[in-house]
C-alpha positions in Angstrom: -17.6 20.4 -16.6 -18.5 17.2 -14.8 -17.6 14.1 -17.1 -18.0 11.6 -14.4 -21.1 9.4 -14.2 -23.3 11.5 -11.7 -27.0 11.8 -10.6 -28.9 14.1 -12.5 -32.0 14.7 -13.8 -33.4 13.7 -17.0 -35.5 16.1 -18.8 -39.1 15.4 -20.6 -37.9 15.8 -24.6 -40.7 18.2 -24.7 -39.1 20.4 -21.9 -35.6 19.9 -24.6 -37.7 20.7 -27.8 -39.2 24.0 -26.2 -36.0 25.4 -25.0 -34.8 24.1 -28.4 -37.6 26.3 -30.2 -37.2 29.0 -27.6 -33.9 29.6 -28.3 -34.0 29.1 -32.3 -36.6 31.8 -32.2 -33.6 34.2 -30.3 -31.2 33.8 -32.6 -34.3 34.3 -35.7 -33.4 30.8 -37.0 -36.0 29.1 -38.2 -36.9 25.1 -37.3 -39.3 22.5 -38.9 -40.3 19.1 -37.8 -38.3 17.4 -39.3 -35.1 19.9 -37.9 -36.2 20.1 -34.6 -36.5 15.7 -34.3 -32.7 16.2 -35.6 -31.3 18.9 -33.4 -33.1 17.1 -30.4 -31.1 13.5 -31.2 -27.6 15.8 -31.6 -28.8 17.5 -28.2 -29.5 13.5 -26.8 -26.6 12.5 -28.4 -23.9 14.7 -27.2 -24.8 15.3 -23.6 -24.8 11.7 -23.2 -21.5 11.0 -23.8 -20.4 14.4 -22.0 -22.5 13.6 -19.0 -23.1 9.9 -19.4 -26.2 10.5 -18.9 -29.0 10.4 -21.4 -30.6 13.6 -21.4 -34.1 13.4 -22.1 -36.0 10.5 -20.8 -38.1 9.3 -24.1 -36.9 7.0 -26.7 -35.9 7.4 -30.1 -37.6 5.3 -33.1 -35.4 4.9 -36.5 -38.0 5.9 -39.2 -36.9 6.8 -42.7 -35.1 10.2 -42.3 -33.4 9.2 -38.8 -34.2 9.5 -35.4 -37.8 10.9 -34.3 -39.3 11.6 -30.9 -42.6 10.4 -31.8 -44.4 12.7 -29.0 -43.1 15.7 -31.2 -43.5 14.8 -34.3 -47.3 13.9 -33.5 -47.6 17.7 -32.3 -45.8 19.5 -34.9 -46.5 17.5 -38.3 -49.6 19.6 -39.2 -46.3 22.1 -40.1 -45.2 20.1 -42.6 -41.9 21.3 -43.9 -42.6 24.9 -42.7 -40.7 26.9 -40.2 -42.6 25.7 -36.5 -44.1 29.3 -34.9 -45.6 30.4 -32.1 -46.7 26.8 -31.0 -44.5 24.6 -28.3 -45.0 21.1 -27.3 -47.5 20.6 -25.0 -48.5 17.8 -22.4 -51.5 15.9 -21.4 -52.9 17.1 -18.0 -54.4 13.8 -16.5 -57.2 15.7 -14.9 -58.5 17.7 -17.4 -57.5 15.6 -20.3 -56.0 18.6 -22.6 -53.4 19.4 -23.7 -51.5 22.3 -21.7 -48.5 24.2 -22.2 -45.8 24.1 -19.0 -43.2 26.1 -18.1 -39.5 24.2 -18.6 -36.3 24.1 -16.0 -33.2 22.8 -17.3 -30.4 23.1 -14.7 -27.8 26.2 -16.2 -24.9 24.3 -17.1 -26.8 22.0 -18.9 -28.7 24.8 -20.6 -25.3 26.1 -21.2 -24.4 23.2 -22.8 -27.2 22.5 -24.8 -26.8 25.8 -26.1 -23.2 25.7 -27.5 -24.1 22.5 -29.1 -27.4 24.0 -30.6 -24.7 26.7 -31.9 -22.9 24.2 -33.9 -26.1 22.8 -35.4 -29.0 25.8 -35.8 -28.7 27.0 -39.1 -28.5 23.7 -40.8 -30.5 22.4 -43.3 -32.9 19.9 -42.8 -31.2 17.4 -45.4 -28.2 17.9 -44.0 -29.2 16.9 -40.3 -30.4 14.2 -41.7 -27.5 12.9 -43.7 -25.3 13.3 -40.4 -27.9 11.2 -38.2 -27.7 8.5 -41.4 -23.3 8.1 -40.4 -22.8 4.7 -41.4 -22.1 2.8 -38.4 -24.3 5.1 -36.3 -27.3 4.1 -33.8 -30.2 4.9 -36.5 -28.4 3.0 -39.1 -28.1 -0.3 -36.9 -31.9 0.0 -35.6 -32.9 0.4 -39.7 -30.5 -2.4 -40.9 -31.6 -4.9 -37.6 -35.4 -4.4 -39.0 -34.6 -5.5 -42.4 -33.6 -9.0 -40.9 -35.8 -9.5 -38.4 -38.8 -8.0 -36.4 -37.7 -4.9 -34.5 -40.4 -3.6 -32.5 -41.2 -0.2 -32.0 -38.0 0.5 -34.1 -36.4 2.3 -30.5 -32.9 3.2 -30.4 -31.2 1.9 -27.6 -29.3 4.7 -25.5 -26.7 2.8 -25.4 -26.3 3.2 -28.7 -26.5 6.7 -28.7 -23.9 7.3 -26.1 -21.2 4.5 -27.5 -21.8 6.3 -31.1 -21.5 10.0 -29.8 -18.6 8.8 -27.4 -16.5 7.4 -30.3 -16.5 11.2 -32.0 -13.9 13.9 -31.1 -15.7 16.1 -29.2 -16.0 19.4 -30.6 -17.7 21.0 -27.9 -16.2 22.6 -24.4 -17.7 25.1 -21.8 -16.1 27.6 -21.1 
């Protein structure tokens, strides 16, 4: 794999949320909201400081239980804390002004990638995602703490946090 800084494309989170689902569904592991905003900021997370690179192109807010993708959580919070089915993120088509299902492309040996480290995670609970995106000394962490002093707005998580953070870890992940 390619650990150098190279050009590559950076992926709509809901293109990363509905391979995400796609590929929970194949293994018959279930995801909720709340998992799925989780697995997305591990996915984020980790291919960043492989590629460095971010891999999806939205930001990350720091609300109580970690990093959300405020996009997805706006689509899938009528499941509560029930297993997400048979729905996938859509997007807003600018002509018709609904909301449309699209067909995803992730380049293979990211989709490789994103799939081991999926591997790692799926299976999870919920709490426990969350208490690993809480690491003291992490990006969410810093966002919630800088907010408590002063105005913070929009709560985003800088990138640059993520990838410094995620950098900082042994890596546990290699393609084979």
């Amino acid at each position: 794999m390619n650990t150098q800084a190279t050009k590559i494309g950076i992926y709509d989170v809901r293109d990363i949320a509905n391979f995400t689902l796609d590929y929970a569904e194949s293994k018959g592991l279930p995801i909720t909201n709340l998992s799925l905003q989780k697995l997305i900021y591990f996915l984020h997370g980790w291919f960043s400081a492989i590629y460095l690179q971010p891999l999806i192109k939205n930001k990350f807010e720091a609300w109580q239980y970690g990093p959300v993708q405020k996009v997805l959580y706006d689509q899938f919070r009528a499941f509560g804390n029930a297993k997400i089915k048979e729905n996938r993120a859509k997007y807003l088509n600018p002509l018709t002004g609904n909301l449309e299902l699209r067909g995803y492309h992730i380049e293979s040996d990211h989709a490789d990638l994103i799939s081991i480290i999926l591997d790692q995670y799926l299976g999870r609970t919920a709490s426990s995602l969350v208490t690993e995106s809480h690491v003291e000394d992490g990006p969410w962490e810093y966002v919630w703490k800088q907010a408590e002093q002063s105005v913070y707005p929009g709560m985003k998580i800088p990138d640059e946090l993520i990838v410094d953070h995620f950098k900082r870890i042994p890596s546990k992940f290699t393609m084979q």
